[in-house]
C-alpha positions as protocol buffer text, in pm:
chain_id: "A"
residue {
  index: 1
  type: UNK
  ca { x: -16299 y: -10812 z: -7947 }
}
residue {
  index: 2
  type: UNK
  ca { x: -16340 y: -11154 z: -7721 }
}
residue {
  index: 3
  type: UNK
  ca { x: -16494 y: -11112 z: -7403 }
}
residue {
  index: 4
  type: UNK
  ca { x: -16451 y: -11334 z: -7129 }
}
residue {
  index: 5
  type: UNK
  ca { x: -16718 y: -11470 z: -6867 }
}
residue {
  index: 6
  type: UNK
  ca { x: -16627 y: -11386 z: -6510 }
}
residue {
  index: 7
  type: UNK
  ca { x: -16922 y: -11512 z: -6357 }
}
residue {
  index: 8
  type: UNK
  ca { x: -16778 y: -11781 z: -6200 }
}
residue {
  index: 9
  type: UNK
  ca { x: -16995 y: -11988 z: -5988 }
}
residue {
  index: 10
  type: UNK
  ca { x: -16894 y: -11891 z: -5582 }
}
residue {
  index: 11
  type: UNK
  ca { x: -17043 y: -12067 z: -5285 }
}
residue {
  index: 12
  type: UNK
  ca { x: -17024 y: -11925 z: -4912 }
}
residue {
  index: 13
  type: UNK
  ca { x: -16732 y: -12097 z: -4716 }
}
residue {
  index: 14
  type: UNK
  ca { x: -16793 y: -12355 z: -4493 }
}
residue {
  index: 15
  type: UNK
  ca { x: -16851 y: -12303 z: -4122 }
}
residue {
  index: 16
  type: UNK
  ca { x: -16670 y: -12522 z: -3925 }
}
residue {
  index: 17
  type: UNK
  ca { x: -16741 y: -12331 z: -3605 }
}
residue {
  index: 18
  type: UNK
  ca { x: -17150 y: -12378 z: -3662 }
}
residue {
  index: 19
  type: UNK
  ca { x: -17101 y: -12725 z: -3847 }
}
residue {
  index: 20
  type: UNK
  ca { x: -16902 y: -12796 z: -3511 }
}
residue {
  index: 21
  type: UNK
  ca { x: -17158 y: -12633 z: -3263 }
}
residue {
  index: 22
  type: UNK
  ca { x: -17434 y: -12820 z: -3456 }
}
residue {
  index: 23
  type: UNK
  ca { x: -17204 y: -13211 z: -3437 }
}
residue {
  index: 24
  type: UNK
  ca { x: -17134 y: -13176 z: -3080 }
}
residue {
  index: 25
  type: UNK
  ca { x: -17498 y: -13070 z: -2965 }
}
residue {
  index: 26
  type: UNK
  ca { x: -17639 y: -13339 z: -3141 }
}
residue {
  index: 27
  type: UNK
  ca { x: -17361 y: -13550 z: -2960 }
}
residue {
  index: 28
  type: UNK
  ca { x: -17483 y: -13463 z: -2647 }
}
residue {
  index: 29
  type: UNK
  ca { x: -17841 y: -13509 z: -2729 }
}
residue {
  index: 30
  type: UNK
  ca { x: -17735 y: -13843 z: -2812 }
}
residue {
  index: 31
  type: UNK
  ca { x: -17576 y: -13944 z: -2460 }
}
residue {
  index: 32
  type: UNK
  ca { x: -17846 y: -13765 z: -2322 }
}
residue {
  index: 33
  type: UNK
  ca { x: -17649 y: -13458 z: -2193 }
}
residue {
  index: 34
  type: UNK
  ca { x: -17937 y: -13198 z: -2195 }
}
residue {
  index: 35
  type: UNK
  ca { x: -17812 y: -13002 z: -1855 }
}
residue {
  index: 36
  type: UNK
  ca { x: -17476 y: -12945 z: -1705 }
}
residue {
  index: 37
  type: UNK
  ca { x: -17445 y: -12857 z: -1335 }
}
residue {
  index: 38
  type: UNK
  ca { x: -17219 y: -12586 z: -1293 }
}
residue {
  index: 39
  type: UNK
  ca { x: -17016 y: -12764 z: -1022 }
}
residue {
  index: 40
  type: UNK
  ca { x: -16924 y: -13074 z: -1274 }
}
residue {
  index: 41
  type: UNK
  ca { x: -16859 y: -12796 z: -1526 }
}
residue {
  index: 42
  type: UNK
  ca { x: -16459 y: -12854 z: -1572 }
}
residue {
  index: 43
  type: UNK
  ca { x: -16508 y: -13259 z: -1512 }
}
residue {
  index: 44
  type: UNK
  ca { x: -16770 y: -13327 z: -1808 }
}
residue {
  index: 45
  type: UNK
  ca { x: -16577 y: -13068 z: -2026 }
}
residue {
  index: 46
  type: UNK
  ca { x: -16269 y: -13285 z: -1964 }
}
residue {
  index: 47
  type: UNK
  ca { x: -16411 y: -13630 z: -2011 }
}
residue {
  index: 48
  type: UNK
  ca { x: -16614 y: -13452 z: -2343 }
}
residue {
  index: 49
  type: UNK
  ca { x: -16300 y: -13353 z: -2507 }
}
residue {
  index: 50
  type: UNK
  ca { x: -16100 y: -13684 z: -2454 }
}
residue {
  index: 51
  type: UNK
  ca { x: -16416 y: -13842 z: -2610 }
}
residue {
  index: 52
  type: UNK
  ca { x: -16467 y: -13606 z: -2871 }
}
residue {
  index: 53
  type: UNK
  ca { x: -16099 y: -13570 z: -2962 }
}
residue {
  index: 54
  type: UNK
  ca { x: -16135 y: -13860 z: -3137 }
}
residue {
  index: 55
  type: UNK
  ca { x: -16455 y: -13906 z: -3226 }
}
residue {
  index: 56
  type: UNK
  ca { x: -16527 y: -13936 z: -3600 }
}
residue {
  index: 57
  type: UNK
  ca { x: -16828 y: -13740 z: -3586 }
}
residue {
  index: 58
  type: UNK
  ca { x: -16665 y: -13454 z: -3421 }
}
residue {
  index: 59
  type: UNK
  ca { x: -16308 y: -13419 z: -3524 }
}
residue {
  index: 60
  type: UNK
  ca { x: -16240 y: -13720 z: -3739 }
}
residue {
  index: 61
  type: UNK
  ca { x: -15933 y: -13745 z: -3528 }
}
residue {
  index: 62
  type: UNK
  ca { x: -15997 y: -14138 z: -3431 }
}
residue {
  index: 63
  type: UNK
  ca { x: -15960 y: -14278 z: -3791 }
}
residue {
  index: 64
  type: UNK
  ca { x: -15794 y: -13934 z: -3956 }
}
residue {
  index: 65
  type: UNK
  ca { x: -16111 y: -13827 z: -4164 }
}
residue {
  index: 66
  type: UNK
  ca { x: -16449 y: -13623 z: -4045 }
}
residue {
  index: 67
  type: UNK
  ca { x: -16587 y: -13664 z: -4434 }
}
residue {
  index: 68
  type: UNK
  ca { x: -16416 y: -14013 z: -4560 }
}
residue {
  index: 69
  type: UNK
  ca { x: -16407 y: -13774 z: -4869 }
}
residue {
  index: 70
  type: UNK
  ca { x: -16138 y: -13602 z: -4999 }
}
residue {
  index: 71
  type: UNK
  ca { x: -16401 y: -13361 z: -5213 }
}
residue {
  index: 72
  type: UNK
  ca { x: -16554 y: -13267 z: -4924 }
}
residue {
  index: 73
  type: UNK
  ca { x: -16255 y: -13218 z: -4706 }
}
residue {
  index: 74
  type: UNK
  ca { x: -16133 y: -12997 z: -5012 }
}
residue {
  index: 75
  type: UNK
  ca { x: -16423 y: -12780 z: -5012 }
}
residue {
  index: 76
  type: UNK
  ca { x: -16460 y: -12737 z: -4647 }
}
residue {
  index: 77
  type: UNK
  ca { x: -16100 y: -12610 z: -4636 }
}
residue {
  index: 78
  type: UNK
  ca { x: -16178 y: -12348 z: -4916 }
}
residue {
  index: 79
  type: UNK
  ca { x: -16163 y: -12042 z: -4792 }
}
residue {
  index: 80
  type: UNK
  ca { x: -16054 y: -12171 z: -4455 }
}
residue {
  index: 81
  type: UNK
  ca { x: -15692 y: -12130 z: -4473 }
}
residue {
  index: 82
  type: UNK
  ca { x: -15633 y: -11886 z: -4196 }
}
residue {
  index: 83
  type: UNK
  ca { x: -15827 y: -12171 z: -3919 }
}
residue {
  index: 84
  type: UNK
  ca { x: -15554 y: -12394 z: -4102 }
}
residue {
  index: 85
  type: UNK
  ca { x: -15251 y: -12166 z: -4031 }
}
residue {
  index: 86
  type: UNK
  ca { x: -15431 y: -12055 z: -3662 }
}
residue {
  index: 87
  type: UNK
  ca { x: -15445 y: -12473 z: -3624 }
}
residue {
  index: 88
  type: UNK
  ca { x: -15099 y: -12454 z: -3755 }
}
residue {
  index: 89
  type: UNK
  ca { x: -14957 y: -12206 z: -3565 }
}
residue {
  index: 90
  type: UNK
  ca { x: -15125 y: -12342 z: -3176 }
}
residue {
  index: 91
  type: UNK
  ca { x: -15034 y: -12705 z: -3236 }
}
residue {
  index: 92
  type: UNK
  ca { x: -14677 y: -12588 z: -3376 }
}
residue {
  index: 93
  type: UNK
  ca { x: -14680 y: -12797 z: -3680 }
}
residue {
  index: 94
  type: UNK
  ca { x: -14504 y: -12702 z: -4017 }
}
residue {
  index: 95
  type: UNK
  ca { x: -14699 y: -12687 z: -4397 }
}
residue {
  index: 96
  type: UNK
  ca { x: -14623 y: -13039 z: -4433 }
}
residue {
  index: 97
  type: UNK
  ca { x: -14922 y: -13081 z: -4301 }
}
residue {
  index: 98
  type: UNK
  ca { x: -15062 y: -13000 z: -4682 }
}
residue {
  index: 99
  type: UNK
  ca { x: -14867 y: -13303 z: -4798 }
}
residue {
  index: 100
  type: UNK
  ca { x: -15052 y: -13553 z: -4558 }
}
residue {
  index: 101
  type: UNK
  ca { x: -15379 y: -13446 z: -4768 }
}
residue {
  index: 102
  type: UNK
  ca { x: -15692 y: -13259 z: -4750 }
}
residue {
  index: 103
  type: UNK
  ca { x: -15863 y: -13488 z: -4477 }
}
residue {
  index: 104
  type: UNK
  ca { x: -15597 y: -13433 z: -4234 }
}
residue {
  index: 105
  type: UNK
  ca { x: -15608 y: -13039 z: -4245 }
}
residue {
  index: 106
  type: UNK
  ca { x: -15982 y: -13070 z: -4201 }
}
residue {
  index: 107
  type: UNK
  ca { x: -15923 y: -13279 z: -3899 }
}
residue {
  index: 108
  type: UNK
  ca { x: -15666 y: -13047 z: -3733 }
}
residue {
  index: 109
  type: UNK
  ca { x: -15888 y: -12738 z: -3791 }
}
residue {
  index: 110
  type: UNK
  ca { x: -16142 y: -12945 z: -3585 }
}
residue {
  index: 111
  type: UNK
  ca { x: -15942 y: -13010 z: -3344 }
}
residue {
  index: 112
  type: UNK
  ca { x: -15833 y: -12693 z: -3286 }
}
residue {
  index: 113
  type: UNK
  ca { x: -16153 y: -12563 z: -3289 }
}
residue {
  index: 114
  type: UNK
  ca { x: -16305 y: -12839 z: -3027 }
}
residue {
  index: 115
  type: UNK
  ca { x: -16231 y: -12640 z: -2681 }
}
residue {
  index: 116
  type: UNK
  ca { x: -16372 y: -12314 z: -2765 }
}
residue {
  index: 117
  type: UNK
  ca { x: -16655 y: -12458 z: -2922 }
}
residue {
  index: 118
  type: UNK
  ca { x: -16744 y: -12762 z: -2657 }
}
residue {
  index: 119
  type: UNK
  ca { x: -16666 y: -12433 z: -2410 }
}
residue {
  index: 120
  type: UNK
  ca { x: -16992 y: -12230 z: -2596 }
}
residue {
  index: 121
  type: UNK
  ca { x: -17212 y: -12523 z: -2593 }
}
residue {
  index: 122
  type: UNK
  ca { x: -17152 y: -12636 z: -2264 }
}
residue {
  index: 123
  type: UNK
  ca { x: -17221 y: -12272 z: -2154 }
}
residue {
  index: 124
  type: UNK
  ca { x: -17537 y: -12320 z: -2324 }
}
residue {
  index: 125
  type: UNK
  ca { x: -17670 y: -12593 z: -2150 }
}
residue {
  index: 126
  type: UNK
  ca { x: -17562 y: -12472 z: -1770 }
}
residue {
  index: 127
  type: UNK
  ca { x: -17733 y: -12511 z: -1488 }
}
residue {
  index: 128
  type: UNK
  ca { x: -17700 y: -12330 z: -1118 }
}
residue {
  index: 129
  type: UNK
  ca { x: -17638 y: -12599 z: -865 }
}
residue {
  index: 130
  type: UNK
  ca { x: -17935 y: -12658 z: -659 }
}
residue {
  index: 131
  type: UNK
  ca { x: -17918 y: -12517 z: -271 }
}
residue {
  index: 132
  type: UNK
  ca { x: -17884 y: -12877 z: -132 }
}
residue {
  index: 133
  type: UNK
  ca { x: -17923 y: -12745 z: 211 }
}
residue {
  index: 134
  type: UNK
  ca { x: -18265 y: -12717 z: 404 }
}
residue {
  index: 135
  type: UNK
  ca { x: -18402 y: -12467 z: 578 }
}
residue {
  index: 136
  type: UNK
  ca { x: -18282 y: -12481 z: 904 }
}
């Protein structure tokens, strides 16, 4: 009788939401972004995601590719496939999206994820506005 081996080798599946989380703190580390007062709120969460839409380290929107690696974009989307059709489904693209490549489903899954997750970090790094006024 032949026996076969089905031990096959599994890894866990990528987290874009913490990989995310993890890119865009360090991206407002790096331009110094360590507080947000809760009255510029909506205004630095606007001019954040028009930068970040299409920045490389982010979403890889800018120049199509977060990895520059079609390996990695592969395994990032394994086990991923429901953010793809969620991505799919909000932006109201079709499958063909799977014929553009690898890199360009990992990018739209980032960009679909970028509001809620700038949203959580933001939230994380809130401030209460300061009572300006004296006492009179």
């Amino acid at each position: 009788m032949t026996r076969y081996n089905f031990n096959f080798s599994t890894s866990d599946a990528y987290d874009y939401r913490a990989a995310m989380r993890d890119d865009i703190r360090d991206y407002l580390d790096e331009h110094d972004i360590e507080t947000i007062k809760e009255s510029e709120r909506d205004d630095i969460r606007e001019k954040l995601y028009d930068e970040m839409w299409t920045a490389d380290s982010i979403t890889g929107n800018g120049s199509g590719s977060y990895t520059f690696n079609t390996w990695k974009a592969e395994e990032c989307l394994c086990h991923n496939l429901d953010l793809l059709t969620e991505a799919c489904d909000d932006f109201g693209c079709n499958w063909d999206i799977i014929k553009d490549g690898a890199e360009a489903c990992d990018v739209t899954i980032r960009c679909y994820l970028l509001g809620q997750i700038l949203d959580e970090v933001i939230d994380e790094r809130i401030v209460e506005d300061e009572n300006d006024d004296e006492n009179i």
